[in-house]
C-alpha angles and dihedrals in degrees: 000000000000090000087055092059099044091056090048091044094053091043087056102044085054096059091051096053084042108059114118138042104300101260097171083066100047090049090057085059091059103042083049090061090043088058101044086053090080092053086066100070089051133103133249134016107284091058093062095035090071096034088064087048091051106038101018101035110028092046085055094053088044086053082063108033085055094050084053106048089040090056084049099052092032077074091070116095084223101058120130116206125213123209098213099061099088091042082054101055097045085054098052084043091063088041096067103032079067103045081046090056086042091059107027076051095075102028088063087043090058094044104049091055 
């Protein structure tokens, strides 16, 4: 029985530390896109290729790892929603739709020369 209870305490303990839209995560989307702008102003094509991994592609997966933690917690009875979570998302979206044409920009540029 012991065993029991300490199953049902850390379950517990988990839905109360879990109880909003995972913001760690979407902060890890923008500073991905912060740390792929430097790569623009580079030469060549390897530089920009992984700047378009890291500030087009990566943003986009945490768009969708976020949407997908947030429906799970949003099935707790002590979730707390945020408003500004969808308006967040739509604006690291954008972000990285526009680090990944500031890169594939200049990839396109090197190989059709």
């Amino acid at each position: 029985m012991a065993r029991g209870n300490s199953t049902a305490s850390s379950r517990a303990a988990a839905e109360q530390s879990q109880t909003g839209p995972p913001l760690l995560i979407l902060g890890l989307g923008y500073a991905a896109v912060l740390v792929s702008l430097p790569l623009i102003k580079a030469d060549g094509v390897a530089p920009h290729v992984v700047g378009y991994l890291i500030g087009g592609l990566l943003p986009i997966l945490v768009v969708g790892l976020v949407r997908r933690i947030d429906l799970d917690r949003r099935r707790s009875a002590k979730y707390e929603a945020r408003s500004f979570l969808q308006p967040a998302l739509v604006v690291l979206m954008i972000m990285a739709m526009g680090a990944a044409l500031l890169h594939i920009w200049p990839i396109a540029t090197e190989l059709a020369q």
